[in-house]
C-alpha positions in Angstrom: 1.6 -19.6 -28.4 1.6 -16.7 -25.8 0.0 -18.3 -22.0 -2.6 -15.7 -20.9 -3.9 -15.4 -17.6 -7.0 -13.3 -16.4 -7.0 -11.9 -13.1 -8.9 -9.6 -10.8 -7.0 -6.2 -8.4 -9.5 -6.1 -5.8 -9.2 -3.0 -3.8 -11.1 -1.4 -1.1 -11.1 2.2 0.5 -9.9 2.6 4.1 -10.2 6.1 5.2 -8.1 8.3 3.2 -6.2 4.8 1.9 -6.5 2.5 -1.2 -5.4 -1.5 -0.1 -5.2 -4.1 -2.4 -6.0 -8.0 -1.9 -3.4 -10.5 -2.9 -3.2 -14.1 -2.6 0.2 -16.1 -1.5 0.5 -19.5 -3.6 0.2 -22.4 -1.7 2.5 -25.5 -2.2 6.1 -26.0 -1.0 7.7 -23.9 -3.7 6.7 -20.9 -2.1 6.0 -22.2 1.5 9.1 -19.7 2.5 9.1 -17.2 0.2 7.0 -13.7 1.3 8.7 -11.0 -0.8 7.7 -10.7 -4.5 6.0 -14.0 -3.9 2.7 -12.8 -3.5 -0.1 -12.3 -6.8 -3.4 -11.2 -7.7 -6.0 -13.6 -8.1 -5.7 -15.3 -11.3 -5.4 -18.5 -13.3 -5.0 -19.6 -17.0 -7.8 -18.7 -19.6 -9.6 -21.8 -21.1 -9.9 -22.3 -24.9 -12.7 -20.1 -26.1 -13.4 -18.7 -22.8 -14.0 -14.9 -22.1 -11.0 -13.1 -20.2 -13.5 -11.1 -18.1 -15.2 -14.8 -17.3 -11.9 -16.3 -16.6 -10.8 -14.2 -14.0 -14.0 -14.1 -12.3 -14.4 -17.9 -12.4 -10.3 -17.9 -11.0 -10.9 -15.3 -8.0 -13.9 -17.4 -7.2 -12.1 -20.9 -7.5 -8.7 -19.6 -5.1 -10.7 -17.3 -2.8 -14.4 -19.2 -2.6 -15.6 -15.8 -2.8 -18.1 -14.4 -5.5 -17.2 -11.2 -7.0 -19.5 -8.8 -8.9 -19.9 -5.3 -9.3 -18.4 -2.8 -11.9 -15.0 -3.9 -13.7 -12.7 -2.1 -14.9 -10.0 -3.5 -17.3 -6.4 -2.1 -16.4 -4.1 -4.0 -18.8 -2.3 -6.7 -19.5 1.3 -7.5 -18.4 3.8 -9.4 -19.9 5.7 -11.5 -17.2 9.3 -12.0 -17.3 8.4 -15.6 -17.9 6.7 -14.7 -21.6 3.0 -15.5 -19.9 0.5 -12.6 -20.5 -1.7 -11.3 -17.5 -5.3 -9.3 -18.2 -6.0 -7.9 -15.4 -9.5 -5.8 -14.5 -9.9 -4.0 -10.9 -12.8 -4.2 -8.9 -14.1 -2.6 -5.6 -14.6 -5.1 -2.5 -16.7 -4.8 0.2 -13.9 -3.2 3.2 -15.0 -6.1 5.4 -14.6 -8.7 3.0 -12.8 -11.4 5.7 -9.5 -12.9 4.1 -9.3 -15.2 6.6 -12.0 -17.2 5.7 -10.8 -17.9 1.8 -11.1 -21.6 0.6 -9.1 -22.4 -1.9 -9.4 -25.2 -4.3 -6.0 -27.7 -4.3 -3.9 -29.1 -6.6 -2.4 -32.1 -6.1 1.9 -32.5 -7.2 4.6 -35.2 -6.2 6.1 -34.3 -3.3 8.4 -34.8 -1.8 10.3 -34.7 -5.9 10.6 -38.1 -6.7 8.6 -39.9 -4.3 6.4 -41.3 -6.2 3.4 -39.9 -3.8 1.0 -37.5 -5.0 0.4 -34.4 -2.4 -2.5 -32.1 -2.0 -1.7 -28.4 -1.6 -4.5 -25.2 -1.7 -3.9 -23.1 -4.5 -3.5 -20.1 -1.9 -2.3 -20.8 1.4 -3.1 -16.9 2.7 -4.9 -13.8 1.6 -4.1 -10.6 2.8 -5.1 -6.7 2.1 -2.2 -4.6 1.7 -1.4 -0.9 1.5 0.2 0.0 -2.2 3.4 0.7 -0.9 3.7 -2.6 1.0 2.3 -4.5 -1.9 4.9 -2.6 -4.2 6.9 -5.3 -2.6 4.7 -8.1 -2.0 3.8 -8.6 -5.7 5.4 -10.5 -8.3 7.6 -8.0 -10.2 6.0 -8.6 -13.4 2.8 -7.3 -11.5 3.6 -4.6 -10.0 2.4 -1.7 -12.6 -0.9 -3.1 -11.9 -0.4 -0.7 -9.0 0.0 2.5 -10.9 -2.1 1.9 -13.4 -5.0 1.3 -10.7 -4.2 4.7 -8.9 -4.4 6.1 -13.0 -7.7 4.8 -13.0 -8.9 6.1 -9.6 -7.4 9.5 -10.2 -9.5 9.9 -13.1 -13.2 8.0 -12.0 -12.4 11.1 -9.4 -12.3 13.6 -11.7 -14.9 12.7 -14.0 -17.5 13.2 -10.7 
């Protein structure tokens, strides 16, 4: 069976610009790791639970942030690892503060083989980024998120 993750592309206007909110995982694994290390907000869907629902509940759980307004479903991706990711975009409030995200933890053995169990915060950093800088940012098996949200811009601006 097919893993499928729901997520949320939050974007915001600034100016003449379009930036994009991502999330950097938190834990050791990717403590070092900046370039196509960072994600949208997302997490698995539960048994029997809406997409739509899961990626609200997930943005909400790594961001402490509630998100409502008018979704927009952009897709879902197929990540080189097999998993499935729906995504939806959303518009953000342009002063939405990153730097005030909680995150829920998880909690792993660390150091490996220790024997002690670590807490680490799902995301350890938020960030808005323009779409060329998180062209590189992203995980690779996101990154036509990015095209396929200017596809939907381009035509909500032509349908005015």
């Amino acid at each position: 069976m097919v893993i499928r993750s729901a997520g949320l592309l939050i974007y915001r206007r600034v100016s003449w610009d379009i930036e994009v909110l991502l999330v950097h995982p938190g834990g050791p694994f990717w403590a070092r790791k900046d370039e196509a290390a960072w994600s949208i907000p997302k997490g698995l869907v539960e048994a029997g639970e809406d997409e739509l629902a899961a990626a609200i509940r997930e943005t909400a759980e790594e961001l402490d942030i509630a998100v409502n307004g008018r979704f927009t479903p952009l897709g879902e991706y197929r990540q080189p690892g097999g998993k499935i990711v729906i995504a939806w975009s959303i518009e953000a409030d342009p002063v939405l503060d990153v730097n005030a995200i909680q995150s829920s933890e998880f909690q792993m053995e660390w150091p490996p083989r220790s024997g002690r169990a670590k807490s680490f915060p799902e995301v350890d950093r938020a960030g808005w980024f323009s779409l060329p800088d998180a062209a590189i940012k992203l995980l690779k098996g996101q990154r036509p998120m990015l095209p396929d949200l200017l596809t939907h811009l381009e035509r909500a601006a032509r349908s005015y």
